[in-house]
Backbone as a chain_set.jsonl record, in Angstrom:
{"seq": "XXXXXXXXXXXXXXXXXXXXXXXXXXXXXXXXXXXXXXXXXXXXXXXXXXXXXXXXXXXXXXXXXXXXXXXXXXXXXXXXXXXXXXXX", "coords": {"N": [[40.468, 9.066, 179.277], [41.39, 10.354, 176.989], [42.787, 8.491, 175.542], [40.162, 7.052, 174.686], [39.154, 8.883, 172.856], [41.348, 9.109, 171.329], [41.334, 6.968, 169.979], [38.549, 6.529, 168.504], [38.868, 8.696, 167.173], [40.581, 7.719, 165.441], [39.145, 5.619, 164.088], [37.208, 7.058, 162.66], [38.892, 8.279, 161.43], [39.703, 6.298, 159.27], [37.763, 5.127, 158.647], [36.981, 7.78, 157.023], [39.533, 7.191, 155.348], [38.669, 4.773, 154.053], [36.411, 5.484, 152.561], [37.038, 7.624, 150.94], [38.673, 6.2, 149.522], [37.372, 4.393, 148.076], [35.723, 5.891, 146.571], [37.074, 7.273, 144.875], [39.18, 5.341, 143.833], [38.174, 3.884, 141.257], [38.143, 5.722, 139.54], [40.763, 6.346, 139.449], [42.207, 4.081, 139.084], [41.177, 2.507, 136.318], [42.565, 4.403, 134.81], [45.588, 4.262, 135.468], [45.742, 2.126, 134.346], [45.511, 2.078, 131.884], [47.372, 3.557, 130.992], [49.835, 1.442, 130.495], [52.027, -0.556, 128.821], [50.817, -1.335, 126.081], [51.959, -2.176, 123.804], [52.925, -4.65, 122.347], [51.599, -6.776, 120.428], [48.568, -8.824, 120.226], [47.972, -11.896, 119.657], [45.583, -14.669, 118.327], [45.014, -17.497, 118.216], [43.015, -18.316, 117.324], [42.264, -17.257, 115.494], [44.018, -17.031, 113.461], [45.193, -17.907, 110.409], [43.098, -17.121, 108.155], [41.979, -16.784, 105.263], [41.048, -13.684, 104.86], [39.361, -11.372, 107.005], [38.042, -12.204, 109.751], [37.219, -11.605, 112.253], [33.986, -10.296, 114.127], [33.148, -6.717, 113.086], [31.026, -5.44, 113.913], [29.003, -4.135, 116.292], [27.93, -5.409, 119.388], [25.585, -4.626, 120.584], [22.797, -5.09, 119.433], [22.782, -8.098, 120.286], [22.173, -7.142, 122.748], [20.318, -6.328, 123.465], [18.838, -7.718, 122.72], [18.36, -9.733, 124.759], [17.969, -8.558, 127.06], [15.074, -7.786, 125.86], [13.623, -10.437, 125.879], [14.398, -11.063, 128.519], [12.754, -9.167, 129.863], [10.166, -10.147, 128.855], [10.527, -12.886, 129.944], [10.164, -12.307, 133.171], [8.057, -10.737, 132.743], [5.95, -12.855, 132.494], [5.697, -14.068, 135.165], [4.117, -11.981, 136.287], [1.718, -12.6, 135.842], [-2.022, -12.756, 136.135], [-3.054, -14.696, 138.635], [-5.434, -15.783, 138.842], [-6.597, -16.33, 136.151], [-6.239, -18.651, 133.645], [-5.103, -21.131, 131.121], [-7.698, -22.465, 131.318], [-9.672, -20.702, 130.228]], "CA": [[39.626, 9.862, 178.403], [42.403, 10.655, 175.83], [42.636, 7.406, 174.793], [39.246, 6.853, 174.085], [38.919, 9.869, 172.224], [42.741, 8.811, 169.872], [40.666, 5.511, 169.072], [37.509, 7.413, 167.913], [39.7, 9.579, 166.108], [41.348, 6.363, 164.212], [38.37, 4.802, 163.847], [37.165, 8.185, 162.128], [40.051, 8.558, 159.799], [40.269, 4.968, 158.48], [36.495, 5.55, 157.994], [37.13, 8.676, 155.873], [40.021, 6.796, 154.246], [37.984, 4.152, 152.661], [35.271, 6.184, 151.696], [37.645, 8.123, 149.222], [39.493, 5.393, 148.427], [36.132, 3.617, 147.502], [34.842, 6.865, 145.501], [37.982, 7.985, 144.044], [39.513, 4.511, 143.458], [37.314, 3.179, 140.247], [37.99, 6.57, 138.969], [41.665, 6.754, 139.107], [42.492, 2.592, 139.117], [41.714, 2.388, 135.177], [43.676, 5.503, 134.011], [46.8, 3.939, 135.647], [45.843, 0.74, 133.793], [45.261, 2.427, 130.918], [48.788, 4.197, 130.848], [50.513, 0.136, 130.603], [52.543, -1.247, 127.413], [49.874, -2.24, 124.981], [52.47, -1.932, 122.14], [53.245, -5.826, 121.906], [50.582, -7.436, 119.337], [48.504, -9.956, 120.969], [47.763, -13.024, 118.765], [44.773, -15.095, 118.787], [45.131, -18.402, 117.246], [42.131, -18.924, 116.609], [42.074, -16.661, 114.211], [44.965, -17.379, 112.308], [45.343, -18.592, 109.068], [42.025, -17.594, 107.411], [42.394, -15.411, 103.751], [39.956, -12.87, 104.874], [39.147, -11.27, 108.631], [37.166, -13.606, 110.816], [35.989, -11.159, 113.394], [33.053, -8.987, 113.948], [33.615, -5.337, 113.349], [29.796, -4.616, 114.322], [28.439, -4.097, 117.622], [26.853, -6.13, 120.721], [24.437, -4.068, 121.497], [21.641, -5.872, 119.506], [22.72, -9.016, 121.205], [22.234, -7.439, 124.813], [18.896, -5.382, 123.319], [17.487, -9.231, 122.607], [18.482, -10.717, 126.086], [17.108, -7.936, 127.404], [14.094, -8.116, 125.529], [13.626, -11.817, 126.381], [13.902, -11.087, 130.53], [11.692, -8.851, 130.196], [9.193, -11.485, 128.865], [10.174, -13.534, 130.987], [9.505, -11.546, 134.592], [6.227, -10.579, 132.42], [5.4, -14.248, 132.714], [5.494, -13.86, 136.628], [3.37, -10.994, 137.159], [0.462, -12.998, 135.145], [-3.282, -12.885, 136.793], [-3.471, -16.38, 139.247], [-7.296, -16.225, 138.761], [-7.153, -16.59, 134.532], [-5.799, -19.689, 133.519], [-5.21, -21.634, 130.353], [-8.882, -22.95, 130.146], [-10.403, -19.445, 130.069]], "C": [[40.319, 10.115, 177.068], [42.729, 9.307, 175.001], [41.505, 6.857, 174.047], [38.968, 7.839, 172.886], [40.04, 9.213, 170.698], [41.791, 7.664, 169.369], [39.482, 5.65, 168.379], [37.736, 8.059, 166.809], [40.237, 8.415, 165.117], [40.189, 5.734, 163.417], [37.559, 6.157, 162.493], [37.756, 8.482, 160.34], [40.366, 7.436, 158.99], [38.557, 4.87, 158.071], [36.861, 6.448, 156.664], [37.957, 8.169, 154.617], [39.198, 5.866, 153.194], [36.902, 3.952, 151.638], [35.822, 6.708, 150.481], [38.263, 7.024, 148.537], [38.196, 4.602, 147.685], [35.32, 4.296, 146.525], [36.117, 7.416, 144.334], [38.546, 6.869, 142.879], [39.369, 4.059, 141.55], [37.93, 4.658, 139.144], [40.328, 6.317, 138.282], [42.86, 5.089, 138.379], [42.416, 2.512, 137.119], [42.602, 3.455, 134.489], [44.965, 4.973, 134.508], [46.754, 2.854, 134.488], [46.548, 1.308, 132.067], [47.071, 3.203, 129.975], [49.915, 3.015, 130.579], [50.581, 0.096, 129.231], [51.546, -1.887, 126.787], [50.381, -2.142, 123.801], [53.055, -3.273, 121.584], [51.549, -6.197, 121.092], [50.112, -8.911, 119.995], [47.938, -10.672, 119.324], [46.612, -14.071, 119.187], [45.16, -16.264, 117.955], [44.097, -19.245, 116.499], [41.232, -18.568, 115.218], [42.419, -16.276, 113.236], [45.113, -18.172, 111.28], [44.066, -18.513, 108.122], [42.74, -16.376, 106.415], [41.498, -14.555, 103.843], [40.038, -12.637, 106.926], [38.22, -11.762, 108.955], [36.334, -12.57, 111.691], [35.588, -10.141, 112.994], [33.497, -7.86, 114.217], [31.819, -4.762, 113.448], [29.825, -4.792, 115.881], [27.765, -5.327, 118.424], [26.03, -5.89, 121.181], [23.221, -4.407, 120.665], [21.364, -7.525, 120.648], [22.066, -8.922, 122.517], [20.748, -6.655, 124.493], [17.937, -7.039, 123.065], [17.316, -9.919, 124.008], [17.974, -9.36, 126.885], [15.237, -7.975, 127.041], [13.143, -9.23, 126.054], [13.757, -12.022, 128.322], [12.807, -10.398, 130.475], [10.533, -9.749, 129.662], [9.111, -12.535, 129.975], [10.118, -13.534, 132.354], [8.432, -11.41, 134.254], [5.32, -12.065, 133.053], [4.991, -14.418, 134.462], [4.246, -13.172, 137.497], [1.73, -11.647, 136.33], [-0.616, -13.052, 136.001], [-3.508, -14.554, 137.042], [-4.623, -16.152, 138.736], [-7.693, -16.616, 137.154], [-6.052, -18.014, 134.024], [-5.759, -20.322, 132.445], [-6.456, -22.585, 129.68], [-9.593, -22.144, 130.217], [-11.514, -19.568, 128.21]], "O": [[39.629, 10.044, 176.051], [42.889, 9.329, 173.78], [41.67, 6.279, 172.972], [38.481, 7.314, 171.884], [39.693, 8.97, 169.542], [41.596, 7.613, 168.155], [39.315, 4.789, 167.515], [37.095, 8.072, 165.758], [40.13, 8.573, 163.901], [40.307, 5.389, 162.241], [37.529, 5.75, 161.332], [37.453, 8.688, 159.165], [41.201, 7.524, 158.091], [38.324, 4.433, 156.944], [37.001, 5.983, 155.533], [37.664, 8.354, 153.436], [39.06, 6.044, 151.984], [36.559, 3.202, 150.724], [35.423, 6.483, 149.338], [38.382, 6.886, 147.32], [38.381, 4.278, 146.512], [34.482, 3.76, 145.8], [35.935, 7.85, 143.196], [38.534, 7.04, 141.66], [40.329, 3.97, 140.784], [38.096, 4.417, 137.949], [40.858, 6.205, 137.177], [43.808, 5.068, 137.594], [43.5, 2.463, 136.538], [43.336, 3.115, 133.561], [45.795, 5.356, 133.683], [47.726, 2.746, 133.741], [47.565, 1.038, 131.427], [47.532, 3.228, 128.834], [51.039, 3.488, 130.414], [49.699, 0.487, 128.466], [51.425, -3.096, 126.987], [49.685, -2.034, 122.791], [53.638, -3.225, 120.501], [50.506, -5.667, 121.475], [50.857, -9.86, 120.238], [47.635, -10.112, 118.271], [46.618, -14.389, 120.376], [45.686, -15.971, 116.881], [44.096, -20.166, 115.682], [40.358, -19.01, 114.472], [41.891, -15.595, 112.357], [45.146, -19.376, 111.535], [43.805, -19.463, 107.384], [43.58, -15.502, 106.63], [40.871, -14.466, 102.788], [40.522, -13.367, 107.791], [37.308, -11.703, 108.13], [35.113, -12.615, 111.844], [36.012, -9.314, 112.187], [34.137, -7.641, 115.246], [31.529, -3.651, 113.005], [30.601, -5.511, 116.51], [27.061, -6.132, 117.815], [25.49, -6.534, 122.081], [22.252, -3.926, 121.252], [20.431, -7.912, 121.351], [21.593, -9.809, 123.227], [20.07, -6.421, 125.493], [16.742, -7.29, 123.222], [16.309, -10.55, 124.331], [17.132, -9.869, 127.624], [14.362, -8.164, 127.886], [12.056, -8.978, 126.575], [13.305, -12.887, 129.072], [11.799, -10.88, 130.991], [9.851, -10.048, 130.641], [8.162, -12.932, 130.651], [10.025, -14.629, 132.907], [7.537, -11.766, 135.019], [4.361, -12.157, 133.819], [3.921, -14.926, 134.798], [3.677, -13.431, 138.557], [0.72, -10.945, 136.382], [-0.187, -13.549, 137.043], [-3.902, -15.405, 136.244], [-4.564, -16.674, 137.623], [-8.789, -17.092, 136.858], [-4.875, -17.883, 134.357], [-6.976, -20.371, 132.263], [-6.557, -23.143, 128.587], [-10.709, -22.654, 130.325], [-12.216, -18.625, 127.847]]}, "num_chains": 1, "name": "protein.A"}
């Protein structure tokens, strides 16, 4: 009986563990990251040697507001009425 019960109990607590570690994790995983040597200068080479800066200092978020845009058209296309048809 005591044995069944300790293996219940394990089974229990390795449950509970990887519930927090699965809720806490995400939370605490980039702040360690985040705390790492980023004081070396990374180098891109592909963006070396021009007389002027090369990259975008605007945003992405029209980009992802058009590809958004554009699924939703095209799921619209899906939900179209079978019964009306292009020789209406």
């Amino acid at each position: 009986m005591m044995g069944h019960m300790n293996r219940r109990s394990k089974r229990r607590f390795a449950a509970l563990y990887l519930t927090v570690l699965a809720l806490v994790g995400p939370v605490l995983l980039p702040a360690s990251a985040a705390r790492a040597d980023d004081s070396t200068a990374k180098n891109d080479a592909r963006l070396e040697g021009y007389a002027r800066k090369v990259a975008i200092d605007g945003s992405t978020a029209p980009s992802y507001l058009l590809l958004t845009g554009l699924g939703i058209v095209g799921l619209a296309v899906m939900f179209k009425d079978a019964k009306r048809s292009h020789l209406d």
